[in-house]
C-alpha positions in Angstrom: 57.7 107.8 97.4 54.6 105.9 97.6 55.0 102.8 99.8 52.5 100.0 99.4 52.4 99.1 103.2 51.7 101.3 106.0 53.5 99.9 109.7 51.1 100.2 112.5 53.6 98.5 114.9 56.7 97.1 115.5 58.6 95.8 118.8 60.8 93.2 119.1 61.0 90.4 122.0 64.0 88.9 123.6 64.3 85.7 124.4 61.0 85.2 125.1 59.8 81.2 126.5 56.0 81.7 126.3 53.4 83.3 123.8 51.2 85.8 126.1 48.5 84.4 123.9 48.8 80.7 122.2 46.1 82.0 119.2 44.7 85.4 118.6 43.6 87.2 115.2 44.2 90.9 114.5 42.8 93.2 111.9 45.6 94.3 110.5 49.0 91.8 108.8 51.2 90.4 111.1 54.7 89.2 110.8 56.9 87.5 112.9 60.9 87.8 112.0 63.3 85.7 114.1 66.7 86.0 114.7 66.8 83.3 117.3 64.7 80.5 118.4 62.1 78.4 117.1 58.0 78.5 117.8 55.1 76.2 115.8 52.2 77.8 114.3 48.9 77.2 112.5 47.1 79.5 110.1 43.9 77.9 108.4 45.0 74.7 107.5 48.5 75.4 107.1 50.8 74.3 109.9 54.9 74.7 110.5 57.6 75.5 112.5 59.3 78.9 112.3 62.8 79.9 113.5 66.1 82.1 112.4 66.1 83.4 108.9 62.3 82.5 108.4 59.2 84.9 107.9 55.3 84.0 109.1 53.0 86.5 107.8 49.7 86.1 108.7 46.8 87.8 106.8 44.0 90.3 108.6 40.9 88.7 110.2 42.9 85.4 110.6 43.2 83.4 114.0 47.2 82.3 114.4 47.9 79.6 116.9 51.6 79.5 117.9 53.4 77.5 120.8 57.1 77.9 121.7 59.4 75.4 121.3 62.9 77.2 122.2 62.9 80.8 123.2 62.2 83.4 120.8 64.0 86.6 120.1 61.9 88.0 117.4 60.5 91.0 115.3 56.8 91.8 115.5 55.6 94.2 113.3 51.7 94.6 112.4 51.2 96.7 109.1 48.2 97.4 106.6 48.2 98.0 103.0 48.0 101.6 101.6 45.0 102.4 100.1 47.0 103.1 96.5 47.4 99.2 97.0 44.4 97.5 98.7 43.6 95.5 95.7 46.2 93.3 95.8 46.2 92.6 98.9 43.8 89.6 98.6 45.9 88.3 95.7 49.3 88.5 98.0 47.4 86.8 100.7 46.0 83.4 98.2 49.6 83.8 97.0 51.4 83.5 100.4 49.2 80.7 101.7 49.6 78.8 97.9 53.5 79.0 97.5 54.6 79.1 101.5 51.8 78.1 103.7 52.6 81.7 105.3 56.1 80.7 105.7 59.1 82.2 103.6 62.4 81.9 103.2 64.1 84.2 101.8 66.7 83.4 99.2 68.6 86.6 99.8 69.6 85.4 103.6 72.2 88.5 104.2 69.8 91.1 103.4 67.2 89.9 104.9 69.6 89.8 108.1 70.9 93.7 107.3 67.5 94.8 107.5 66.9 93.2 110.8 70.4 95.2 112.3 68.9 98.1 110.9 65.3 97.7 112.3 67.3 97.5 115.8 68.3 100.7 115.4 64.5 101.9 115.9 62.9 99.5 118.1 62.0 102.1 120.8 61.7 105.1 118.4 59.1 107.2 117.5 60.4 110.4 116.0 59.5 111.3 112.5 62.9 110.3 110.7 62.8 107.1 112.9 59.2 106.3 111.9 60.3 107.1 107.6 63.3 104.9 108.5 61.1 101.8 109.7 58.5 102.3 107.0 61.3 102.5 104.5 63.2 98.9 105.9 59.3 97.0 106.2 58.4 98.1 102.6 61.9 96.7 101.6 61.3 93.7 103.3 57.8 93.1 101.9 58.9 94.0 98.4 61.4 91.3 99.1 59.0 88.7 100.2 56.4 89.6 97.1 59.6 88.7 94.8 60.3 85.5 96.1 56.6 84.6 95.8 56.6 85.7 92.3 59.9 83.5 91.6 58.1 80.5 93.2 55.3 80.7 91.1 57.1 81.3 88.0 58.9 78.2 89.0 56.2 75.8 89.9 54.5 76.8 86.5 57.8 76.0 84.7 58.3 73.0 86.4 55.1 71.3 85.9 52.4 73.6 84.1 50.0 70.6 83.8 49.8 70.6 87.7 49.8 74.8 87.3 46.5 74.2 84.9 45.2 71.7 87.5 45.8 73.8 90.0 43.6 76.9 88.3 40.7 74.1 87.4 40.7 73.4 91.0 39.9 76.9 92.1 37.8 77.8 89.4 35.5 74.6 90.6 35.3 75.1 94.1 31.1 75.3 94.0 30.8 72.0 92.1 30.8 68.6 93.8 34.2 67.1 92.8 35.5 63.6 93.1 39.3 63.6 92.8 39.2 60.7 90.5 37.2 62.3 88.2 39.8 65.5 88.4 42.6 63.2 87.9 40.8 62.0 84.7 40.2 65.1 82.9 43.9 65.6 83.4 44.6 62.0 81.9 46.1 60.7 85.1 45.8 58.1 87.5 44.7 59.6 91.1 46.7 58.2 93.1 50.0 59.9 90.8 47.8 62.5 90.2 48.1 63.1 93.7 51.6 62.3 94.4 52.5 64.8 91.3 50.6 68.0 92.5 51.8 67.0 96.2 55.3 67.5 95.3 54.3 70.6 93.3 52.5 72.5 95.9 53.3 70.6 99.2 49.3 69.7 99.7 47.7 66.9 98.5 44.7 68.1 95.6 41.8 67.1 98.9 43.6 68.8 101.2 44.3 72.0 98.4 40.8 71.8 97.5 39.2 71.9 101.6 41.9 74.7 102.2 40.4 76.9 99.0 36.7 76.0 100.3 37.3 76.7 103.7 38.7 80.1 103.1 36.1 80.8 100.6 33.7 80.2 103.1 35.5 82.3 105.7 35.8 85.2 103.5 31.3 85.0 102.4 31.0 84.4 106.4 32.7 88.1 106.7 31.5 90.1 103.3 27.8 88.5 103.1 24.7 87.9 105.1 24.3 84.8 103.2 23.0 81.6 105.4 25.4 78.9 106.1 23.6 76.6 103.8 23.9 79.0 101.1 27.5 79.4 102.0 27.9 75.5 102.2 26.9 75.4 98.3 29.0 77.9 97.3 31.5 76.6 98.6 30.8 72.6 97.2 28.9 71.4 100.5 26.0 69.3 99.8 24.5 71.0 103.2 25.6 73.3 106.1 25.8 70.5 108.6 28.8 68.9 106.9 30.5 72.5 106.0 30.3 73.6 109.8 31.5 70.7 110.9 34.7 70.8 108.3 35.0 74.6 108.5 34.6 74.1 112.7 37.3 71.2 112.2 40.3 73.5 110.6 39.6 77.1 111.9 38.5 75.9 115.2 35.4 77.9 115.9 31.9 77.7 114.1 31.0 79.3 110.9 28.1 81.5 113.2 31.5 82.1 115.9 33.9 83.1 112.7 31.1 85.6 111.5 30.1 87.3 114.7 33.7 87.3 115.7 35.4 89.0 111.9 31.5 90.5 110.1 31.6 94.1 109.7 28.1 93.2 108.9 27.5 91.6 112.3 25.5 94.1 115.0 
């Protein structure tokens, strides 16, 4: 059977009061799963708390910022995406940060604990069957986690598909210098419910969904291009690189020249 993840890691941490590390980044997925506890965390813009019966993935090449709040008794498992897959896996990424802000709930609750007993079972273990056993229970999980995002967005279409179409404007106009007003207009709306309706659809605000797409945009040119940050800025709707570095400094926390020396395969 061909799996479309591939686990790198897994351990799990008993009640645990303090992060070794309050942010880090890694180049492979990460995913915490409690079972008991409660920490807050910040990917991007995106900010929560996570505790028992929630999931926080995290994408590759992201910095994750997380601070206790009770102690933790978690899985930690880092994974990639098979090759056979890869080119999805910057779809699933847009899509966890769109519908969960990296957090999910899983509707199914018992199986979600069933494959946490059964990922017990291997914590320590490295054997062969042990290492088919763990791949087997993550690829369930994820497959789990890719059907509740597919649910939520079949939902949120069905439930408002003007704020859907806005939505896909949005990100399809992420170069151009846009003025929420003028947004709300094309959709026949006045911006201030303009911006109460797509808030209640997608949980951001359309200025705080449309910095989020930029930002990331920009993150993703900072690691796949030797563009300059004032070309970057444009592309990414920033009159200049001034004002994008001081935005893109603002939400991930480090410089655009930082993110690109830190995450650039192209960087010496």
């Amino acid at each position: 059977m061909d799996y479309p993840i591939v686990v790198r890691d897994q351990q799990y941490m008993k009640d645990k009061r303090a992060f070794m590390l309050r942010s880090s980044s890694s180049m492979n997925w990460t995913l915490f799963a409690p079972e008991a506890g409660r920490f807050q965390f910040r990917i991007n813009s995106c900010a929560g708390e996570a505790g028992s019966g929630d999931l926080l993935v995290c994408p590759p090449h992201t910095m994750l910022h997380r601070e206790m709040v009770d102690p933790l008794s978690s899985h930690y498992v880092k994974f990639d995406y098979a090759r056979t897959s890869i080119q999805h896996e910057s779809d699933m990424a847009e899509q966890l940060r769109e519908l969960f802000a990296y957090k999910i709930t899983l509707t199914d609750q018992e199986r979600l604990r069933s494959t946490l007993r059964s990922l017990h079972a291997v914590d320590h273990l490295h054997d062969r069957d042990s290492a088919l056993w763990r791949t087997h229970l993550m690829n369930d999980l994820w497959l789990s986690i890719k059907q509740e995002a597919t649910g939520a967005a079949q939902s949120r279409s069905i439930g408002d598909p003007l704020m859907a179409e806005a939505q896909q404007w949005l990100k399809a106009h992420l170069h151009e210098a846009l003025f929420i007003r003028d947004v709300a207009a094309r959709f026949h709306l006045h911006p201030v419910h303009f911006a109460r309706r797509f808030n209640r659809c997608f949980g951001v605000t359309p200025s705080q969904y449309l910095t989020r797409c930029r930002i990331e945009n920009g993150q993703k040119l900072l690691r796949q291009t030797d563009y300059t940050i004032e070309h970057i800025a444009q592309l990414c709707g920033y009159d200049n690189g001034f004002y994008f570095s001081r935005m893109f400094t603002k939400i991930i926390r480090m410089s655009p020249s930082q993110y690109r020396k830190t995450y650039s395969p192209l960087t010496p």
